[in-house]
LUMDREN-798776 format. One record per residue (C-alpha): residue in three letters; y negated, x negated, z. Coordinates in nm, 3 decimals, m for minus. Example, Ala and Ser with C-alpha at 12.3 -4.5 7.8 and 13.67 -1.06 7.14 Angstrom:
2
ALA,0.450,m1.230,0.780;
SER,0.106,m1.367,0.714;
END
This chain:
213
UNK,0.000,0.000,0.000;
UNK,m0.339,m0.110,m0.087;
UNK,m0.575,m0.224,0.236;
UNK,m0.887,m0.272,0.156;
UNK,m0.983,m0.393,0.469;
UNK,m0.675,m0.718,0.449;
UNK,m0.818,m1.013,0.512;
UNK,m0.743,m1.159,0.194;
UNK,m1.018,m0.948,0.092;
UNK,m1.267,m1.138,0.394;
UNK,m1.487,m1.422,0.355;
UNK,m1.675,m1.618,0.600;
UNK,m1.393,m1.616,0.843;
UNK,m1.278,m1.229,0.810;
UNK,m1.625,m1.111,0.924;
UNK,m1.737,m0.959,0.597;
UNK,m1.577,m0.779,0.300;
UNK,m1.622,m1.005,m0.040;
UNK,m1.803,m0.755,m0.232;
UNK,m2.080,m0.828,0.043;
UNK,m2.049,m1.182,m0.028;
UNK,m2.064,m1.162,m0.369;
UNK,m2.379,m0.958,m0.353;
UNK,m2.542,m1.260,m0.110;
UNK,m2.413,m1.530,m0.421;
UNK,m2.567,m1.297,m0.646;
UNK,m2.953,m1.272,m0.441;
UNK,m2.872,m1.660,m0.411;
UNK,m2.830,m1.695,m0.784;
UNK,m3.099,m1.541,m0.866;
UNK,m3.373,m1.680,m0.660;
UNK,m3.234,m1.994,m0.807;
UNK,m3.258,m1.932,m1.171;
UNK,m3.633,m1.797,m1.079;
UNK,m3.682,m2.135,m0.915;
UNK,m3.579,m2.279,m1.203;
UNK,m3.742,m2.103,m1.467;
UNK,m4.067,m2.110,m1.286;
UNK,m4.024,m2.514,m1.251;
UNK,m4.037,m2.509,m1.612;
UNK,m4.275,m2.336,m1.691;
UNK,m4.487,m2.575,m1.454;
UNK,m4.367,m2.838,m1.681;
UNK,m4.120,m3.024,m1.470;
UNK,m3.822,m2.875,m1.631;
UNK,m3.686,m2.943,m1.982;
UNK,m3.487,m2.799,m2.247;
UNK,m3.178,m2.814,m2.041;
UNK,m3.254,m2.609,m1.743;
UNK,m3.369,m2.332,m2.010;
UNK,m3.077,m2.311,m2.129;
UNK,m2.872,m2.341,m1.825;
UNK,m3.065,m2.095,m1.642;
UNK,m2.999,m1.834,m1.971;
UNK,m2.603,m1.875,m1.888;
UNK,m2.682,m1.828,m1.545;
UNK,m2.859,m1.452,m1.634;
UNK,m2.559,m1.410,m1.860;
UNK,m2.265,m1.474,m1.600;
UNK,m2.507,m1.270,m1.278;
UNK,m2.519,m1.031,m1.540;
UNK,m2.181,m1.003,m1.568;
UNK,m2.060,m1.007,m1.200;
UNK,m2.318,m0.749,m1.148;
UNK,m2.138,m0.530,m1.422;
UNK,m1.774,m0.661,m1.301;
UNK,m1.901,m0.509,m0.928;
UNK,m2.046,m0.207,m1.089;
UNK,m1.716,m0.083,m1.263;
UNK,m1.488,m0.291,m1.000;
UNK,m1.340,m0.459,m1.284;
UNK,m1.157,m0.823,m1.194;
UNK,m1.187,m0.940,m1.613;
UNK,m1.588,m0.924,m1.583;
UNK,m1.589,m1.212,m1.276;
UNK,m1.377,m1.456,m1.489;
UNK,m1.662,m1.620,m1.643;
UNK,m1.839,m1.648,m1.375;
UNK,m1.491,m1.778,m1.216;
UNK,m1.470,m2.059,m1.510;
UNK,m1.825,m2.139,m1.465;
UNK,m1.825,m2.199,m1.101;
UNK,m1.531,m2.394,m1.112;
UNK,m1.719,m2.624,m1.398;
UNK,m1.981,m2.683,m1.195;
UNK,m1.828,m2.788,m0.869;
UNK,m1.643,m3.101,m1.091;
UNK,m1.935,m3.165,m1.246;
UNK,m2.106,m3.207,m0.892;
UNK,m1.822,m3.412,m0.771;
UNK,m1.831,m3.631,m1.108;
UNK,m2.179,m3.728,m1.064;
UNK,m2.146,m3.794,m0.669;
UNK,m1.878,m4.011,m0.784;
UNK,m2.068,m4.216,m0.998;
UNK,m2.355,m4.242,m0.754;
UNK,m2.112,m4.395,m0.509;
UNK,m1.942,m4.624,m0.781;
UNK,m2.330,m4.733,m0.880;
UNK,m2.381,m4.817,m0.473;
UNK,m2.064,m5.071,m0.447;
UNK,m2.158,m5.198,m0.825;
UNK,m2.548,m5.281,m0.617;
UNK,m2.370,m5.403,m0.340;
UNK,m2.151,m5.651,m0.533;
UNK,m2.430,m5.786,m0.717;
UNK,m2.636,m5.796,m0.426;
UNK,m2.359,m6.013,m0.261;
UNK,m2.321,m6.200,m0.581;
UNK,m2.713,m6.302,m0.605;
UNK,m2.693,m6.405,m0.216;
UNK,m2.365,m6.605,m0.190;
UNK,m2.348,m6.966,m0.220;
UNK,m2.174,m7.071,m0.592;
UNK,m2.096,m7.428,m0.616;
UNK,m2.135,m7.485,m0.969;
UNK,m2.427,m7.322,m1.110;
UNK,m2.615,m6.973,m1.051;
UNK,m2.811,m6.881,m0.734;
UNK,m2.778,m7.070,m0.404;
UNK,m2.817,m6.893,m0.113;
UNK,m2.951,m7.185,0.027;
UNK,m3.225,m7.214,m0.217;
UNK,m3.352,m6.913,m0.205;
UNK,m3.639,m6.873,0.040;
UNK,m3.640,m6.627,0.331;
UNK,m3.854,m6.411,0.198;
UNK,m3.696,m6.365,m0.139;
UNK,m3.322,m6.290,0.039;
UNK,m3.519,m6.030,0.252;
UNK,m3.655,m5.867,m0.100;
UNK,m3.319,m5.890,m0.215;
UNK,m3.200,m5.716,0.048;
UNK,m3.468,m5.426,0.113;
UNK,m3.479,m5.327,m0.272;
UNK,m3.076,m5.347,m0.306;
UNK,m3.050,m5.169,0.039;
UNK,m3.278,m4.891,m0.067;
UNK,m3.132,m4.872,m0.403;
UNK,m2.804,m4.834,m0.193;
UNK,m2.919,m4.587,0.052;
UNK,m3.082,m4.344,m0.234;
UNK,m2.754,m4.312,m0.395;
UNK,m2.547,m4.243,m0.098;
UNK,m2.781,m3.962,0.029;
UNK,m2.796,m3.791,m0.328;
UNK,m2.372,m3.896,m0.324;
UNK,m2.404,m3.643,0.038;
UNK,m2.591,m3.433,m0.068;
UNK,m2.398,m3.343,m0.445;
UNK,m2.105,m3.376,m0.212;
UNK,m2.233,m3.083,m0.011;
UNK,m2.344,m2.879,m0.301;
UNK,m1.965,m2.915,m0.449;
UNK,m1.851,m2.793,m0.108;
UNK,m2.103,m2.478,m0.118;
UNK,m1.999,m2.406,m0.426;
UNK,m1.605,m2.426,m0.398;
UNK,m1.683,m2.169,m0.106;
UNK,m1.835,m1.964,m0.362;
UNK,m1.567,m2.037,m0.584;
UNK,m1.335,m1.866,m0.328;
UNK,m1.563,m1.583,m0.235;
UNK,m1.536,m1.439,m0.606;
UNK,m1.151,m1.564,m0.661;
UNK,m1.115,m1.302,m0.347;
UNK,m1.295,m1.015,m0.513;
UNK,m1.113,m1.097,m0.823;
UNK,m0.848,m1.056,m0.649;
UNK,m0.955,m0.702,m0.452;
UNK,m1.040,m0.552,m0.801;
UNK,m0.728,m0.662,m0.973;
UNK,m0.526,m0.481,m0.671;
UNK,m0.696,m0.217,m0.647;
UNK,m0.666,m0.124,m0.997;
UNK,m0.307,m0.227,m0.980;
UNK,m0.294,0.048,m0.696;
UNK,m0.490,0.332,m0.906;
UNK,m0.765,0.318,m0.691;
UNK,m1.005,0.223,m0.918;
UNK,m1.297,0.443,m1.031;
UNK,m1.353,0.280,m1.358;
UNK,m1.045,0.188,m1.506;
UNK,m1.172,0.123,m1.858;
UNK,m1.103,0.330,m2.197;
UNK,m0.776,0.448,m2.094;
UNK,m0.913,0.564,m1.761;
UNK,m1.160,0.767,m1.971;
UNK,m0.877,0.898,m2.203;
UNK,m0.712,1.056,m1.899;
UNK,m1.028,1.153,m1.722;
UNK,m1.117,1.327,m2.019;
UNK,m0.798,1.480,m2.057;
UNK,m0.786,1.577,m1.696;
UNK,m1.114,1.774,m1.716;
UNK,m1.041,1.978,m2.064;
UNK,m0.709,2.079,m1.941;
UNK,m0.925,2.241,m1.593;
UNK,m1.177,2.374,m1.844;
UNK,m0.927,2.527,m2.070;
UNK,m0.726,2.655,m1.721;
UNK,m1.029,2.788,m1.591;
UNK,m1.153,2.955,m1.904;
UNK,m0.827,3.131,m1.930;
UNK,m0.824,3.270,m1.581;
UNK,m1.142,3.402,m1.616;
UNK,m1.068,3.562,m1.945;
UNK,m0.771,3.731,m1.768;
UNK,m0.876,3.849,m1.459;
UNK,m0.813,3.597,m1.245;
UNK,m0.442,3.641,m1.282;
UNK,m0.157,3.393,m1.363;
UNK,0.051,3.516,m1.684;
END
């Protein structure tokens, strides 16, 4: 029997239904793509976030419609496109942690002592190791905060990720289980059905008194 109070169908530790989170992604998304559209506008955008924010209106669009008509096919996209971006995020923390040890190797490498050639440690002055060090360090320490914080962003948005898996889920059971009130054309068919065969029944009744045959 379809529940659809299970707690498969619970986000944020079973304290709220998905559909409500979904409608909090939703506000979320859409304060972002106005962020985004208004930062370029201002200039400080490009070409890019146009066109990304576009396929953001498209998907929210879409999951708006998919909640609308509790149909489970409408939130794929927005399943696919979630899903790109949190391996995109990852990708590019990735390389921001890969360009930190590639700093920190050459920072090593200009500050060791080589016997044969290249720098000397030793005849570097004090003050030129300590520039060394404060521009590779900060170099170092920008990376590995934006590394954090894309980290965090992937994380935020694999919870996401899960939030609308779960209310694919809820509207792909519930149709399973009949229960849903827009089942698409062959929902209609039968609706429509349904109603001319009371119309017809009630016409005749009337037409006859009232009185079964």
């Amino acid at each position: 029997m379809f529940d659809e109070q299970d707690s498969r169908y619970k986000c944020c530790c079973s304290h709220m239904h998905v559909k409500t989170g979904s409608l909090i992604i939703i506000i979320l998304e859409c304060v972002g793509v106005v962020m985004t559209v208004i930062a370029a506008l201002a200039g400080s955008g490009g070409a890019i976030d146009i066109v990304g924010s576009l396929i953001g209106v498209a998907i929210i669009i879409l999951l708006i419609y998919a909640m609308k008509k509790e149909n489970a096919v409408f939130v794929l996209p927005h399943l696919v496109f979630q899903g790109i971006i949190v391996v995109a995020l990852v990708v590019i923390a990735i390389g921001h942690m890969s360009d930190a040890l590639s700093i920190t190797g050459k920072m090593d490498e200009a500050l060791e002592t080589k016997g044969g050639g290249g720098v000397n440690a030793t005849n570097l002055s004090s003050r030129q190791q300590q520039q060394i060090i404060a521009t590779g360090g900060g170099a170092i320490g920008l990376l590995v905060f934006l590394a954090i914080i894309l980290f965090a962003c992937a994380a935020l948005e694999a919870w996401f990720f899960l939030i609308l898996l779960g209310l694919y889920r809820y509207y792909k059971e519930k149709r399973q289980a009949g229960l849903t009130s827009d089942v698409g054309s062959t929902g209609f068919s039968q609706a429509s059905t349904a109603y001319q065969y009371n119309t017809q029944t009630t016409g005749y009744q009337q037409s006859s008194g009232g009185k079964e045959p």
